[in-house]
N, CA, C and O atoms as CSV, one atom per row, in Angstrom:
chain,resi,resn,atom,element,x,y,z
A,1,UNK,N,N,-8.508,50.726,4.637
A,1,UNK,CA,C,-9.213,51.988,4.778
A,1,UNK,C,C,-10.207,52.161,3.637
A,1,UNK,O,O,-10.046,51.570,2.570
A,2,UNK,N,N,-11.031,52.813,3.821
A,2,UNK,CA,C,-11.851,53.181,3.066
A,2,UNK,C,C,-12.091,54.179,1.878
A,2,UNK,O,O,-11.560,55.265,2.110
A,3,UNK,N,N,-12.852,54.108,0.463
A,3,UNK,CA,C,-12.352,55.083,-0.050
A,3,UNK,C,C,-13.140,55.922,0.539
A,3,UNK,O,O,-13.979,55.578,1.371
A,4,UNK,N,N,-12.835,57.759,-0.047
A,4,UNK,CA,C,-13.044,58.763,0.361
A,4,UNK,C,C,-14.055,59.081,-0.523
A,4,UNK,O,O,-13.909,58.671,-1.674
A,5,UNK,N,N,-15.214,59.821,-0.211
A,5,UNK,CA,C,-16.307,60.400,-1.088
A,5,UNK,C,C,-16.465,61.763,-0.547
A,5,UNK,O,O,-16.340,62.621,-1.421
A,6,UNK,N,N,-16.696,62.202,0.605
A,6,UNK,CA,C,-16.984,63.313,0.675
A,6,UNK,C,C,-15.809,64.336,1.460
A,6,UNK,O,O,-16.037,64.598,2.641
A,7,UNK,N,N,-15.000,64.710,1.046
A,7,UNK,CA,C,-13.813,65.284,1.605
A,7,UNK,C,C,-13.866,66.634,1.904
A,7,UNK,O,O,-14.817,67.207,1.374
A,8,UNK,N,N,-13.080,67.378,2.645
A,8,UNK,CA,C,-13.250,68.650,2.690
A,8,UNK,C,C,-11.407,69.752,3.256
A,8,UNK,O,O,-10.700,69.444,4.215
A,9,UNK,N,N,-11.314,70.178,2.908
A,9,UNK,CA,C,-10.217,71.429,3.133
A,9,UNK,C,C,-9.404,70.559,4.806
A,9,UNK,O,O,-9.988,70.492,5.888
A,10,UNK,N,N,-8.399,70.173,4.598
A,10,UNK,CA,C,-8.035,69.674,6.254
A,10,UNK,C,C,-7.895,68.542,6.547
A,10,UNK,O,O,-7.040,68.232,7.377
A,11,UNK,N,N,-9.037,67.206,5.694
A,11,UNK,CA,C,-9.348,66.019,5.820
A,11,UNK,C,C,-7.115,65.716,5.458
A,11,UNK,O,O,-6.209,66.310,4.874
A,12,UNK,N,N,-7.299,64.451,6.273
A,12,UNK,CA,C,-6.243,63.283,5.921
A,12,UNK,C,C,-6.309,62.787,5.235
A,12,UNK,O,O,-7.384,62.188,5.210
A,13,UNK,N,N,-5.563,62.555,4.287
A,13,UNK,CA,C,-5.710,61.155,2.992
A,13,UNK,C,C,-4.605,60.456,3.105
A,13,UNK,O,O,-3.638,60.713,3.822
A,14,UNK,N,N,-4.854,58.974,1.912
A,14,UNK,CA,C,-3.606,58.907,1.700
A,14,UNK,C,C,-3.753,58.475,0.304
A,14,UNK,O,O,-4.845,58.495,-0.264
A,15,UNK,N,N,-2.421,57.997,-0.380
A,15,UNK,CA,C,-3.155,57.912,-2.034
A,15,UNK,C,C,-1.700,56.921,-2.287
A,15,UNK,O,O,-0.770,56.835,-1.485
A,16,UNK,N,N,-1.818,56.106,-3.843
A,16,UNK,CA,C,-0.957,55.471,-4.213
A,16,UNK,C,C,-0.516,56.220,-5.120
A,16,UNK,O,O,-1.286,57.009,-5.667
A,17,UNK,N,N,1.078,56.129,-5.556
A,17,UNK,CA,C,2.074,56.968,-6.429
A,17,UNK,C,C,3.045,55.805,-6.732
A,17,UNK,O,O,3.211,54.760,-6.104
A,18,UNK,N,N,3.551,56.185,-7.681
A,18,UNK,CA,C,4.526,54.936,-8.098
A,18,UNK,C,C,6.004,54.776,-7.260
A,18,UNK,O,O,6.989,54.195,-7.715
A,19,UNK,N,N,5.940,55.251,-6.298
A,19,UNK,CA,C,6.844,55.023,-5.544
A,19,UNK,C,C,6.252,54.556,-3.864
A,19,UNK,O,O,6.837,54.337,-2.803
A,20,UNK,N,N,5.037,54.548,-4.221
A,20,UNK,CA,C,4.123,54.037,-3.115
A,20,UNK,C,C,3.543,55.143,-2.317
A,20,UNK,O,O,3.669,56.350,-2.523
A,21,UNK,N,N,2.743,54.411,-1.164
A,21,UNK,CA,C,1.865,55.433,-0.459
A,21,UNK,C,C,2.562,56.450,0.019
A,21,UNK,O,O,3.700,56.507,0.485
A,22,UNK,N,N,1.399,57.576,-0.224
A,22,UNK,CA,C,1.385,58.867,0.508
A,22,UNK,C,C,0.331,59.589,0.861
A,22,UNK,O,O,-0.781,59.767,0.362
A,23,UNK,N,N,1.053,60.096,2.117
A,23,UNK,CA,C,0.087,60.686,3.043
A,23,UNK,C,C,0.291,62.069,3.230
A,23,UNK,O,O,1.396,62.607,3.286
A,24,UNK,N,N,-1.300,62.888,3.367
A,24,UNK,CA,C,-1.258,64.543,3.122
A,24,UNK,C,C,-2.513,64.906,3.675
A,24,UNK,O,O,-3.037,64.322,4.623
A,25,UNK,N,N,-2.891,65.681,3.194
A,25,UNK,CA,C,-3.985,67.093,3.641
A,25,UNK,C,C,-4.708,67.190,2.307
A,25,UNK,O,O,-4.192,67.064,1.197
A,26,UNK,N,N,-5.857,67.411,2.563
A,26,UNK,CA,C,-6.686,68.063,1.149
A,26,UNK,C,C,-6.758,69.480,1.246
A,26,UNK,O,O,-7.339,69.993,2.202
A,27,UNK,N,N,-6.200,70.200,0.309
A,27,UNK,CA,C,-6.552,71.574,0.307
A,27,UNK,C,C,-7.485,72.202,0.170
A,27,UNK,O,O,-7.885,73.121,0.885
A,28,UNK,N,N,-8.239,71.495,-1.392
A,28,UNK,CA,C,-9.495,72.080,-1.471
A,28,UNK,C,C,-10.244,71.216,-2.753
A,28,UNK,O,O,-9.589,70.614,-3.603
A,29,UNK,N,N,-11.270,71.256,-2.733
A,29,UNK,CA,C,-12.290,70.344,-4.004
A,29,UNK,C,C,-12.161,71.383,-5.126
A,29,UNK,O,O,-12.438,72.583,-5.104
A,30,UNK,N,N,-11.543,70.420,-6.365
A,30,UNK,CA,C,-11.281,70.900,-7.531
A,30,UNK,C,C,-12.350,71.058,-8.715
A,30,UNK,O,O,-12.393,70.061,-9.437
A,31,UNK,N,N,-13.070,71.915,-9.007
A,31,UNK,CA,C,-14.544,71.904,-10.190
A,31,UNK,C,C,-14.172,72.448,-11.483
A,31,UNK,O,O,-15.021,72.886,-12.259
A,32,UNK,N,N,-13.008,72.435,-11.723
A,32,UNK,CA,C,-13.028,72.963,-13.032
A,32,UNK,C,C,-11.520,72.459,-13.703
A,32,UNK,O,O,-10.941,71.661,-12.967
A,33,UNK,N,N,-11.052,72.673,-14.521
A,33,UNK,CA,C,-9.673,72.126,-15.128
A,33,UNK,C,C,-8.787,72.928,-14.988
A,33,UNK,O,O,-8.742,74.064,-15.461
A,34,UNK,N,N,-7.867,72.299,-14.204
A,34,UNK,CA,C,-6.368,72.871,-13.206
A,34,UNK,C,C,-5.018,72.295,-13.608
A,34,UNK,O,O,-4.968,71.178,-14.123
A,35,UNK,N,N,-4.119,72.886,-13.431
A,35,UNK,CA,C,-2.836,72.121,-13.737
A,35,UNK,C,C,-2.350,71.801,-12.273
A,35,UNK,O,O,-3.018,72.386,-11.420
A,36,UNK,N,N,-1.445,71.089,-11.845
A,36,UNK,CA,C,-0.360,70.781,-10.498
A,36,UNK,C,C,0.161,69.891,-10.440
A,36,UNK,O,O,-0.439,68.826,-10.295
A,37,UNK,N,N,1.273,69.952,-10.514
A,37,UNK,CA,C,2.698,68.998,-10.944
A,37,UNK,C,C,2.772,68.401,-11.870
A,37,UNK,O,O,2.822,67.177,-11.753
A,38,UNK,N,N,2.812,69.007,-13.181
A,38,UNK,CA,C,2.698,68.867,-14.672
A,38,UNK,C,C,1.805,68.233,-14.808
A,38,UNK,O,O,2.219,67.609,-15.785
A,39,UNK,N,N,0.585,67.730,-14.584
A,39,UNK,CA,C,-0.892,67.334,-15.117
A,39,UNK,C,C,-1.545,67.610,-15.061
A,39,UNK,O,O,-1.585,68.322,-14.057
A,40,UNK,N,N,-2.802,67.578,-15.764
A,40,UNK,CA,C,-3.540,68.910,-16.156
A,40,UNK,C,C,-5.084,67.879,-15.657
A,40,UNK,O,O,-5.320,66.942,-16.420
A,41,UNK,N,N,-5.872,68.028,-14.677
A,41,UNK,CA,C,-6.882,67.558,-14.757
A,41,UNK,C,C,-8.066,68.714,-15.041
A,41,UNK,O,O,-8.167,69.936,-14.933
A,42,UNK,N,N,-9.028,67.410,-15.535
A,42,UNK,CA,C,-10.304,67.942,-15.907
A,42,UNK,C,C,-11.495,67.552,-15.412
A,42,UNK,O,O,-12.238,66.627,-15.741
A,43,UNK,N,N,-11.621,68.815,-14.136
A,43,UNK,CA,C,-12.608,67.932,-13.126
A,43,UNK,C,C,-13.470,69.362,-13.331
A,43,UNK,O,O,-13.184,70.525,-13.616
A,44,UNK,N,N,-14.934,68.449,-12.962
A,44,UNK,CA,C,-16.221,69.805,-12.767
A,44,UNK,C,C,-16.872,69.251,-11.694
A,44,UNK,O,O,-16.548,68.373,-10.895
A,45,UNK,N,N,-18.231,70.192,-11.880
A,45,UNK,CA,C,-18.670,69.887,-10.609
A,45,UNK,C,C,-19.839,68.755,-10.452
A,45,UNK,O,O,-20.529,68.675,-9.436
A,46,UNK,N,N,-20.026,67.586,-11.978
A,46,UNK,CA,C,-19.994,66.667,-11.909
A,46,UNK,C,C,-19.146,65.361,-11.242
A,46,UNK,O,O,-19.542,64.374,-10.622
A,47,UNK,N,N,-17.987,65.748,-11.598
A,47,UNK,CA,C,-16.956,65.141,-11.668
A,47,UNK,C,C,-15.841,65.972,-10.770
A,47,UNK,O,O,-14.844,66.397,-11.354
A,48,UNK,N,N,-15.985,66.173,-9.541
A,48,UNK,CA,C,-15.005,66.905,-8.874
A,48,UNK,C,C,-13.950,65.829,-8.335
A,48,UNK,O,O,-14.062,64.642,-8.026
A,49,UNK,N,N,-12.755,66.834,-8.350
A,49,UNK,CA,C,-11.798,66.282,-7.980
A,49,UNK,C,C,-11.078,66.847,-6.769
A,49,UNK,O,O,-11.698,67.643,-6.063
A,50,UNK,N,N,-9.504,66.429,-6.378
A,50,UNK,CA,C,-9.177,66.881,-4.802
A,50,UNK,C,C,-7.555,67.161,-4.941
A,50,UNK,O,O,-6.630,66.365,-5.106
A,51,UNK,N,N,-7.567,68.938,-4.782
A,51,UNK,CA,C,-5.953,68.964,-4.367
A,51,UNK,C,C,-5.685,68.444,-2.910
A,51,UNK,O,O,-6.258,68.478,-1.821
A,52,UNK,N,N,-4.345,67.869,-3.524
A,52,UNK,CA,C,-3.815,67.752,-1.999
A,52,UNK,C,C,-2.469,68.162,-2.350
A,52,UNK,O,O,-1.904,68.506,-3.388
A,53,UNK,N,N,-1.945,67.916,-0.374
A,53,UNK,CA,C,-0.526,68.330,-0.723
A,53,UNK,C,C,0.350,67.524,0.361
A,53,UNK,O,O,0.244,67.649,1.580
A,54,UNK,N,N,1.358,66.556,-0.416
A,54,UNK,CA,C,1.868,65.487,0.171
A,54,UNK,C,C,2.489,66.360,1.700
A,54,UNK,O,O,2.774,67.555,1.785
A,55,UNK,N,N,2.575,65.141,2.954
A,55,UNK,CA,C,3.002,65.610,4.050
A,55,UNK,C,C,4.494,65.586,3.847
A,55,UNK,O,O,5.271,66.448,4.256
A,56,UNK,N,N,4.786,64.571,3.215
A,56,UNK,CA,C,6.488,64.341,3.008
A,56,UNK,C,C,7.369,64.839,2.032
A,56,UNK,O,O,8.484,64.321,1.968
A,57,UNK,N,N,6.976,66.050,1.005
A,57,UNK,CA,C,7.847,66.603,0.009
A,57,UNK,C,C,6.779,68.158,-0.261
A,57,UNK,O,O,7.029,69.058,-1.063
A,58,UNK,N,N,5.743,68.084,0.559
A,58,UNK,CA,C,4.843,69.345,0.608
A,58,UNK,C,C,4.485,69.750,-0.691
A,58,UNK,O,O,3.858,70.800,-0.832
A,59,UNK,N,N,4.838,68.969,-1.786
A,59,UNK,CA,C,4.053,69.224,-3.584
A,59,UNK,C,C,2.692,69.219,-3.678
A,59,UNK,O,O,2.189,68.523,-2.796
A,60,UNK,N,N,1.870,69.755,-4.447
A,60,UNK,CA,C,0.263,69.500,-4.513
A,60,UNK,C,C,0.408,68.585,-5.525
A,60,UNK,O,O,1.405,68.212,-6.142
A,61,UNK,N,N,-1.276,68.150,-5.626
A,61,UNK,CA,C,-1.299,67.323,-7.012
A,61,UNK,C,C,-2.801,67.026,-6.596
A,61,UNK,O,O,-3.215,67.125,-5.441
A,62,UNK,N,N,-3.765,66.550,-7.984
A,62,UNK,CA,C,-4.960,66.654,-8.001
A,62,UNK,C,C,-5.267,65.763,-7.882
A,62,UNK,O,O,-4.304,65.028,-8.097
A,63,UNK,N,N,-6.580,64.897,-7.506
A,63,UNK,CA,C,-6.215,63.303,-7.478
A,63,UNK,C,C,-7.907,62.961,-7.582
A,63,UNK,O,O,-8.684,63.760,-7.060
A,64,UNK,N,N,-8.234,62.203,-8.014
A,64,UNK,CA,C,-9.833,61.271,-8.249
A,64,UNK,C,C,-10.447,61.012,-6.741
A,64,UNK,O,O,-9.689,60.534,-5.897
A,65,UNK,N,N,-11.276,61.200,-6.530
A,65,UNK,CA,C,-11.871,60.777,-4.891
A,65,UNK,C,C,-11.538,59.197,-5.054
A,65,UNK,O,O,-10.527,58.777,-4.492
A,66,UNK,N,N,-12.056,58.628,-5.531
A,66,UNK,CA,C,-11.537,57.337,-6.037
A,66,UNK,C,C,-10.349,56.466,-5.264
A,66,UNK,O,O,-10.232,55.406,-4.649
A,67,UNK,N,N,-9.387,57.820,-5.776
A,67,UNK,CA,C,-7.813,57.497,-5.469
A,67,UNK,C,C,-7.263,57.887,-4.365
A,67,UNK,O,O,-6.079,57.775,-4.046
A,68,UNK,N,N,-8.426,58.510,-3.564
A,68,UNK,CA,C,-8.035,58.916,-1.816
A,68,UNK,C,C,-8.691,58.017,-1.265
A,68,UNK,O,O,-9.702,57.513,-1.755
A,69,UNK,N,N,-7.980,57.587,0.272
A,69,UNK,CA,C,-8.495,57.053,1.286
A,69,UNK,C,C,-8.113,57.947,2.672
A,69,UNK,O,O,-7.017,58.351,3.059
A,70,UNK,N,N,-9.424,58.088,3.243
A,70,UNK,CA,C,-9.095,59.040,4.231
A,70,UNK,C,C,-8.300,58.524,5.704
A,70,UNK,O,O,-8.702,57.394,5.983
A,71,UNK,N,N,-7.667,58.847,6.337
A,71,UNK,CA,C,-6.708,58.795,6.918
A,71,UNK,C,C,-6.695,58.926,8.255
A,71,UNK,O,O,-5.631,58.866,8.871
């Protein structure tokens, strides 16, 4: 799959975690510095980043476009 660049509120992803892939929902594009699930990213609107929220334990967490592939 491909990585993800332009994402939006709804899109499918999936992402790597140290217990392996997971698959979710993007909530929303992150522009400023946020905490979710004890890490603190520092994204703007250079550098935006992407909550999501796993399908299989329903936690958010912020993640690098980078580090999504859409789904």
């Amino acid at each position: 799959m491909a990585r993800a660049k332009n994402l939006k509120a709804g899109d499918g992803v999936t992402w790597d975690t140290p217990q392996g892939e997971t698959s979710g929902t993007v909530v929303r594009k992150v522009t400023s510095t946020q905490k979710a699930g004890g890490h603190t990213a520092k994204a703007s609107k250079e550098a935006p980043q992407y909550r999501v929220k796993s399908a299989k334990s329903g936690k958010e967490a912020i993640q690098r476009p980078e580090e999504l592939r859409k789904s």
